[in-house]
N, C-alpha and C positions, 0 to 999 in steps of 0.2 A: 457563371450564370446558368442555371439551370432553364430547361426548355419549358414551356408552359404546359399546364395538363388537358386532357381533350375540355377539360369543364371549363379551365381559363378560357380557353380560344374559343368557344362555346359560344362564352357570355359577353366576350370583343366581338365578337361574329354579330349577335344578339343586340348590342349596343350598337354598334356603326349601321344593323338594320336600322334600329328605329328612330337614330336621328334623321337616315335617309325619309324615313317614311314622314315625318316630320316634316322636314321639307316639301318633300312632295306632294302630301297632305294640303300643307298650305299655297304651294305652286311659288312664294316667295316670300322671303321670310328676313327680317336684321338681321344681321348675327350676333350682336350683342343681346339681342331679343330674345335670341335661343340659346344662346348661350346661360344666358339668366337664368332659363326654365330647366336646365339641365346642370349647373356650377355645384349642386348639392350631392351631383352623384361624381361627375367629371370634373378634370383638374383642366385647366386654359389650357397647358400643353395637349392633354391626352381629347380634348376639345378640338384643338387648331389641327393634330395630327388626322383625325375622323374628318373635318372637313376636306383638308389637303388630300386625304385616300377620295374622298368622292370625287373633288375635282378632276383628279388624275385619271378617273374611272368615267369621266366624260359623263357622270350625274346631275351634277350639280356646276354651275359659273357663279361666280362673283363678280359685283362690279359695285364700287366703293366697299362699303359694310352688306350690300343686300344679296343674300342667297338664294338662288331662282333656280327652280327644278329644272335642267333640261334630257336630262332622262327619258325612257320610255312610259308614253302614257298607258297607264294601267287598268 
């Protein structure tokens, strides 16, 4: 498997921003809701995985299907 190029990692870096900002933007949001709005660029995995980075990154919680920014306010 070959390593990604600075342009890949770029445009992941670029992506996982602005679903954050998305979020954020909205302060809380479905996730199938967002999902929907984004399915034509992202794949469910590549989807579930950007969520799961923000959680992890203490951005964003889940509670049922609904994603709520807790992040810093901007």
């Amino acid at each position: 498997m070959n390593a990604p190029s600075a342009k890949q990692l770029g445009a992941a870096v670029a992506t996982v921003a602005a679903v954050a900002e998305a979020i954020r933007g909205l302060g809380q949001v479905p996730s199938g809701e967002l999902y929907a709005n984004v399915c034509g660029t992202l794949s469910l995995q590549q989807y579930e995985q950007i969520i799961a980075l923000l959680k992890r990154a203490d951005l964003v919680s889940e509670s049922g299907h609904m994603l709520s920014w807790v992040g810093p306010k901007l």
